[in-house]
N, C-alpha and C positions, 0 to 999 in steps of 0.2 A: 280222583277229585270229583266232587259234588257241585255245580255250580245252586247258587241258592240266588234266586229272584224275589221282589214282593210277590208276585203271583204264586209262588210255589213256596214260600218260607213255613204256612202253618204245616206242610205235608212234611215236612220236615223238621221241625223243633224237639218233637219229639227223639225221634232218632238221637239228634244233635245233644239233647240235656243227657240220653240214656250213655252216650258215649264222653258226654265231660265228667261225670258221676263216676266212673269205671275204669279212665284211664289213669297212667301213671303220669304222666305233664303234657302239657299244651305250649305247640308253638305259634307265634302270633306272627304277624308282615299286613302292612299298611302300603299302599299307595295314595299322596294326597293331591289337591288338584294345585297346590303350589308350595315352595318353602322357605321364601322368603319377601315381607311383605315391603321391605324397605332399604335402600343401604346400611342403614344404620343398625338393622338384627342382621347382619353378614358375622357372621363368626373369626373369632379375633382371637392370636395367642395373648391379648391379656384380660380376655377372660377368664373369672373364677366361676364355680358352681351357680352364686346365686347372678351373679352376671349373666350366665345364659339363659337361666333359664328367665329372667327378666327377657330377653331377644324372644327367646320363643317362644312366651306365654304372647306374647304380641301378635305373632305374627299365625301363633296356632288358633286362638280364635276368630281369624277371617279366612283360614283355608277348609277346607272339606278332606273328612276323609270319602276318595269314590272306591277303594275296592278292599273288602278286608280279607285274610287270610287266616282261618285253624285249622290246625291239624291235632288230632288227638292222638298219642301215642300211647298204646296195649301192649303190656307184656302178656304173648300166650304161656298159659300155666308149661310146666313142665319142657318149657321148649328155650333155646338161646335164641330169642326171637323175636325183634318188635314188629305190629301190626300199625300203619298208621293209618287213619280218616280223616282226609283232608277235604274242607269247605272253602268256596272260594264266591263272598259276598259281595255284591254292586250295592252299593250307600247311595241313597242319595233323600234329602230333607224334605218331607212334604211340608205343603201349603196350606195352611187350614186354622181359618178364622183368626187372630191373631197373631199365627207365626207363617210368617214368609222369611223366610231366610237370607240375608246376604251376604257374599262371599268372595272373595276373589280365587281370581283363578292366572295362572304366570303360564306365558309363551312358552320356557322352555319346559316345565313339567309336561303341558300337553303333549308337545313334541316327543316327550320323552315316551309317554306312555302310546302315544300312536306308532314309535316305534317298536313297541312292543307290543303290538297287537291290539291293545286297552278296548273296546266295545261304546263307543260314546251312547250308540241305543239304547244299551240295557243300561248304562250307566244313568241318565236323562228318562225311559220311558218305564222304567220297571225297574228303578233303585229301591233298595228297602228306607224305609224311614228310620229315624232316631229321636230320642230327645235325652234330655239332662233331666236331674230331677228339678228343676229349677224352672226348668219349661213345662214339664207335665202339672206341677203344682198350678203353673198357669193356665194352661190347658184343661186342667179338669173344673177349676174354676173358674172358664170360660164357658164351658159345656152347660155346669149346674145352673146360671145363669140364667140363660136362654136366648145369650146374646147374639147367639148365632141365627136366630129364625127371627129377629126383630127388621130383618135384612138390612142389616148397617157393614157387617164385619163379615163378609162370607168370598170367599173367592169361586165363584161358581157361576154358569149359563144360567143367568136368570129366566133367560126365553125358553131355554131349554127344561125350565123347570116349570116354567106356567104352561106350557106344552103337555106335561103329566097330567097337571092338577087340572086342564082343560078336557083334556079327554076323560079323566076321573068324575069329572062333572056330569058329563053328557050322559055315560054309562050311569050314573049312581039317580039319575032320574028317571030311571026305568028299573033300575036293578029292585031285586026282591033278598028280602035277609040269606043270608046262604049263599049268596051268587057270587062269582070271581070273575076278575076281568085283571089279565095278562100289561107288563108293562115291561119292556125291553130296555134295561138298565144295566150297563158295563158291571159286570161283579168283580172285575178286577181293581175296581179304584171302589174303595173300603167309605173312602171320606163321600163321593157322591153318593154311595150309597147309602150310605146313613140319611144327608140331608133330603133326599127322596123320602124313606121312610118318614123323618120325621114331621115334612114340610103337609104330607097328607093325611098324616092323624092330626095336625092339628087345625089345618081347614076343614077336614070333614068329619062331625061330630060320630058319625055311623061307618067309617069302616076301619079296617084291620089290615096290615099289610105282614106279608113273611116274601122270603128269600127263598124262592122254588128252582134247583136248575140256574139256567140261563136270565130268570126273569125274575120279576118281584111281581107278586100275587095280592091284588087288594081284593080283600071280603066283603061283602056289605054286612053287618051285626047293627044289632040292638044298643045303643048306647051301656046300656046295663052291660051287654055279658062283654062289651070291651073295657069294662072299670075291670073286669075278670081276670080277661087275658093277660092287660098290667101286671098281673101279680103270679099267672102261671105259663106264661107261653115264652118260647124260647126266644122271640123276637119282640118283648118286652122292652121298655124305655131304658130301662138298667144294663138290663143285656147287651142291647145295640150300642149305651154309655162305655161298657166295657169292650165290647168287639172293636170299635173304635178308636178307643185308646190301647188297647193290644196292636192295632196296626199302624199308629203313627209312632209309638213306639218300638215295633219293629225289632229293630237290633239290638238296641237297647236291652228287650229279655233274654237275650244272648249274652249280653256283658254279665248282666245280673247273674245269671249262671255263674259263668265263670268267678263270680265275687262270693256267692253261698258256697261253694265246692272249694276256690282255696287251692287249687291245682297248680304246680311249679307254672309258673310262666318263662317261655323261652323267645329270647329272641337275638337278633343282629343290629346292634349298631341300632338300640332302640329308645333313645331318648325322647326324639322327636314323636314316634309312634305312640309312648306312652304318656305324654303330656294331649296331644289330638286325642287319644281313648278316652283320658279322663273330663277332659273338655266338653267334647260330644256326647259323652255316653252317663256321666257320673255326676258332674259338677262344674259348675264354672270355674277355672284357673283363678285361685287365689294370689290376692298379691305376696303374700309372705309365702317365698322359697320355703322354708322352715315345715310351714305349714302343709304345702303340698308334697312334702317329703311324709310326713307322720301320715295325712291321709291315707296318702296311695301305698304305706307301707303298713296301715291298717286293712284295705279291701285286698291288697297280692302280700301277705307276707314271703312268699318266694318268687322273687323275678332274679332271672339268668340274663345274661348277655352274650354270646358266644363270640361277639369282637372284643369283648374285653378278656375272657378266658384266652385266646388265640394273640391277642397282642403279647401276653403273660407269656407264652407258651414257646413264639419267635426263638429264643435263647437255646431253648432246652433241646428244641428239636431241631437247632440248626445245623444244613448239611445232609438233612432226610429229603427237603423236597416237598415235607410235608406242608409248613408254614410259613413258606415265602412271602405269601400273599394274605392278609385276612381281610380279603375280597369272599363276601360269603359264597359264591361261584365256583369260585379258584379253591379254597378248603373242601368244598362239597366235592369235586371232581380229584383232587388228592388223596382225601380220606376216605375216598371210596375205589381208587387205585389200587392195583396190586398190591404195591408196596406199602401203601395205606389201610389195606384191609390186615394185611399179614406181616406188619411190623411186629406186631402182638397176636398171639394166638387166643381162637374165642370169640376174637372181635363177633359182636351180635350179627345174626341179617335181620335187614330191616324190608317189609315188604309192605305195598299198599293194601287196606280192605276190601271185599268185597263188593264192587259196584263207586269201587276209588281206582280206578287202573290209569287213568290218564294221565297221568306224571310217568306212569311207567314207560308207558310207548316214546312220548317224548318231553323235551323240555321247554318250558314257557318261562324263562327267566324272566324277574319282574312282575309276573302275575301275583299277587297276593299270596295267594294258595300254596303255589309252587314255591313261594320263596318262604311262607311259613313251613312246606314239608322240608325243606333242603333245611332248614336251619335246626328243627329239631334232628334230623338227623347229621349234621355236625354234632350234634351237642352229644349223641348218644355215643360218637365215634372219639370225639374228645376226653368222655368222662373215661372210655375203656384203655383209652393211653395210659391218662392220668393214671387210673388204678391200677395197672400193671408196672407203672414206672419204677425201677429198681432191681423188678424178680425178674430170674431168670426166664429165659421162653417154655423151658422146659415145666418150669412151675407154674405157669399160667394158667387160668381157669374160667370158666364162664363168670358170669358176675350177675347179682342180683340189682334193679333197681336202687335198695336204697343203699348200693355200697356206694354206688355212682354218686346219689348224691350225697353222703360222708366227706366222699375224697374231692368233693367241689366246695363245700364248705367255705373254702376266702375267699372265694368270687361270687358267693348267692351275696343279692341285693347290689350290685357294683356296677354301675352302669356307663358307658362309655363315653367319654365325651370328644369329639372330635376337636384338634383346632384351639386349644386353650390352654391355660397357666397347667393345669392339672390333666389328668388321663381318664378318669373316669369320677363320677360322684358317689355318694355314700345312702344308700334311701333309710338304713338302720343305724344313722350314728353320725358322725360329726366327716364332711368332706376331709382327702387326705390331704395334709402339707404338698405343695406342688415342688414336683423334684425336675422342673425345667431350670434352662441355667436363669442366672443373673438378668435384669434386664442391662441394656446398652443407653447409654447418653451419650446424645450427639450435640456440639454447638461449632458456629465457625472460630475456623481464628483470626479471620480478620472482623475486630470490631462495626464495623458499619453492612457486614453482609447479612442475609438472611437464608435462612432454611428455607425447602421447598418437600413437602409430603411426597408425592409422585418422584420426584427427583431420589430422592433418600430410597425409596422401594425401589429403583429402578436400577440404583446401584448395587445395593446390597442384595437384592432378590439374586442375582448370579450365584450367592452360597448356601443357596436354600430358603426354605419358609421363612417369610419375616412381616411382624406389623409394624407400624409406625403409628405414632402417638404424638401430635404435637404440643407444643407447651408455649406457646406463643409464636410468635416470627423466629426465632433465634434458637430456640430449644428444642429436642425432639428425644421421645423413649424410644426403642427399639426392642421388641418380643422376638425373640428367636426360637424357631422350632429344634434346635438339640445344642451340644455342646460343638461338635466341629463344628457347624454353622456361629458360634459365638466368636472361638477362638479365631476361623479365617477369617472376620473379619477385624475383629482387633489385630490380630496381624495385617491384613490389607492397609489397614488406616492409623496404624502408629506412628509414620512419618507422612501422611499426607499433610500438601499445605493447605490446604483450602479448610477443612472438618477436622475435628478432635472426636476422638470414640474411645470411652472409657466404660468402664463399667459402672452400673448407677448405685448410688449413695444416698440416701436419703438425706440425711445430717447436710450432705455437705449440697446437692442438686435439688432438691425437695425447697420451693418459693413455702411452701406452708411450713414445712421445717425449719426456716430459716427466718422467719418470723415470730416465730416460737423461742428458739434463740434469745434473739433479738431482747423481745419481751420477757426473759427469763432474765437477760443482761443487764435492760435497765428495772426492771422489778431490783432486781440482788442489788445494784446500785444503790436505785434509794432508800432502799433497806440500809443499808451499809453507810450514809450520808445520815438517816436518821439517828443513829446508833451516834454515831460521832456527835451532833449535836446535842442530844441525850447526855452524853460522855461528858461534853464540854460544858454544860448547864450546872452539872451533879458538881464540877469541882471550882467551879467558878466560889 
């Protein structure tokens, strides 16, 4: 693993594009600083597709992503062999002239991540920046402006800065053309940097500033040959426009990578991760589901899921051992098992790159990084099942890349969704019909009693997963997570006195259906009344 910092990310980018360009897919893993921003986005089996993502377009634009996770996956030529380089990101949003950021952040995610090691330093003192393109449009026409040196809009030590321009003073009334005089400015923070530079060309008509080392270097020059430098020197107005916006963007020209390149994306259980990508990195979450489906299925036309492949798989391999659990953790440590490695013969090795060993010694579950290498390598151990599934062991054989992905074919784009009417959604095509059972309808049977939400979960929860839905005082839906859980309770409650639990009917439980009715019955009547009178006129 790579850890990547703002301070160290340009020494690295390169690296990082040479290795999305060249590998065979990418796995991704998110950590955010919460995920849920309200009761009311809690995840419910009677949500559908675009129901969720209604919850969690909500709640994804007031979390942060703090850690991201790639790993690039290399097949070596001539070898049954993948190589992975795994990067492991600190996010975190700068501050600068019109964008402050705010965010929430939830008790127990922190907890979570503190449990896991998480770095709240790097995370707070050396996160890398990001923006959308919706903010840098802002941003850049913020910059072109100049409204950030009018000092209205600047988040910065102002004292700290006439401290510069005070000593630049002193020295620049003595100084001779030629001469330079040293000023000790953090190079690590990109944005003071900049307003240093800019704040002193444009008080002092005569000098020239560049980025030497540890310090920024003002010259004294000729008004003339600094009309010059504008237009040839590397620490030009344009230049610094652009150094600038390359660093509050940040991760951002990592996402973009990964959208010109078009490389399989893989992940676990990544719905959430991929609506916070798009949010953060690409565009504001739109409100039409619909829409953010065609988008994101124009910038990744191959996203994997390896919970949804593994939830598919439960059946097939049951009794191996292998997919008890499609806890990404619990697969990773199976499938890399004895028994998991030499169900099938061939299975690939999968090893880290050169100057990526730290996953190997040990494990960091939870870290980004760690849990984007654990996931591409599920995927790679999944697809070698998959394609073995049927031959003999004796016919087995190494396997190429894109046989892998052939035989994964009904699961690219299929994304899983936790908790709701359906199992996963469709990013190329229409969601699938939801094969959970029937909903449940509950009401008393003594006329003058009434339902109680909490009451109803508290009973029914003993047979499993269930939501409750109310319908006023008296009525109440029931979502059940599988079909025992339906039936025990219809059985539980087919002679109780108290409740009636049936299974639901539109026609017949449906207040808007039965209005509908209604309005159907007396329409047809006076229709029917009309006709008569009509009738009786005609023969009178």
């Amino acid at each position: 693993m790579c850890e990547v910092l703002r301070d160290n990310l340009d020494d690295h980018i390169q690296d990082i594009a040479e290795s999305i360009k060249t590998c065979c897919f990418i796995a991704i893993d998110t950590e955010f600083s919460g995920l849920k921003s309200s009761l009311e986005t809690k995840p419910s089996l009677f949500d559908d597709g675009e129901e969720r993502y209604r919850k969690l377009r909500g709640s994804s634009s007031q979390f942060l992503i703090v850690q991201f996770g790639l790993s690039m996956y290399h097949k070596l030529p001539d070898k049954n062999k993948y190589e992975a380089h795994t990067y492991n990101f600190y996010l975190y949003p700068s501050s600068f002239g019109p964008r402050d950021v705010r965010f929430l952040c939830q008790a127990s995610s922190f907890e979570f991540l503190c449990k896991h090691n998480f770095d709240f330093n790097k995370f707070v003192y050396n996160g890398i920046s990001y923006m959308n393109e919706e903010e840098e449009c802002e941003m850049r026409r913020h910059i072109s402006t100049g409204k950030l040196f009018q000092g209205l809009d600047r988040e910065f030590d102002e004292r700290e800065l006439q401290e510069y321009c005070s000593a630049v003073a002193v020295w620049l009334s003595k100084a001779k053309d030629g001469e330079t005089f040293d000023l000790n400015v953090d190079k690590r923070n990109d944005v003071i940097e900049y307003i240093v530079h800019m704040e002193l060309r444009q008080r002092f008509d005569t000098v020239w500033t560049r980025r030497q080392g540890d310090k920024i270097t003002v010259e004294k020059v000729p008004a003339c040959e600094k009309q010059k430098l504008e237009l040839t020197d590397d620490f030009s107005q344009v230049k610094l426009e652009n150094r600038i916006m390359d660093s509050l963007l940040g991760f951002t020209r990592i996402f973009r990578l990964l959208i010109q390149h078009k490389k399989p994306l893989v992940g676990h259980n990544m719905l959430t991760d991929l609506l916070l990508m798009y949010d953060k990195f690409h565009q504001p979450l739109p409100d039409s589901y619909k829409e953010f489906k065609n988008e994101l299925h124009r910038i990744f036309p191959t996203i994997i899921d390896t919970k949804h492949i593994s939830s598919n798989l439960r059946k097939l391999y049951e009794g191996t051992g292998l997919m008890e659990s499609t806890n990404l953790m619990d697969l990773y440590t199976a499938l890399n098992s004895y028994k998991g490695r030499f169900k099938v013969l061939y299975s690939p090795d999968i090893c880290h790159g050169e100057a990526f060993w730290r996953y190997e010694r040990d494990h960091h579950p939870h870290e980004a990084g760690y849990d984007s290498f654990i996931a591409g390598n599920v995927f790679i151990r999944m697809c070698h099942l998959l394609c073995n599934e049927g031959i003999k062991s004796t016919s087995a054989s190494p396997m190429e890349f894109y046989q892998y992905m052939r035989t994964i074919e009904p699961y690219k784009n299929k994304i899983n969704v936790i908790r709701a009417s359906l199992n996963h959604i469709c990013l190329d095509g229409e969601d699938p019909i939801s094969k959970r059972p029937e909903l449940l309808y509950v009401q008393p049977r003594n006329p003058g009693s009434n339902l109680s939400s909490s009451q109803l979960a508290m009973m029914m929860s003993q047979f499993g997963s269930v939501d409750i839905k109310m319908q006023g005082t008296r009525h109440a839906l029931v979502a059940v997570g599988n079909y025992r859980c339906m039936w025990d309770i219809l059985k539980a409650y087919k002679k109780d006195p108290d409740i009636a639990v049936v299974k639901y009917n539109y026609w017949r439980h449906s207040q808007t259906a039965r209005r509908l009715l209604w309005s159907g019955v007396l329409l047809g009547g006076g229709i029917t009344l009309l006709a008569l009178v009509t009738s009786n006129t005609k023969h009178r």
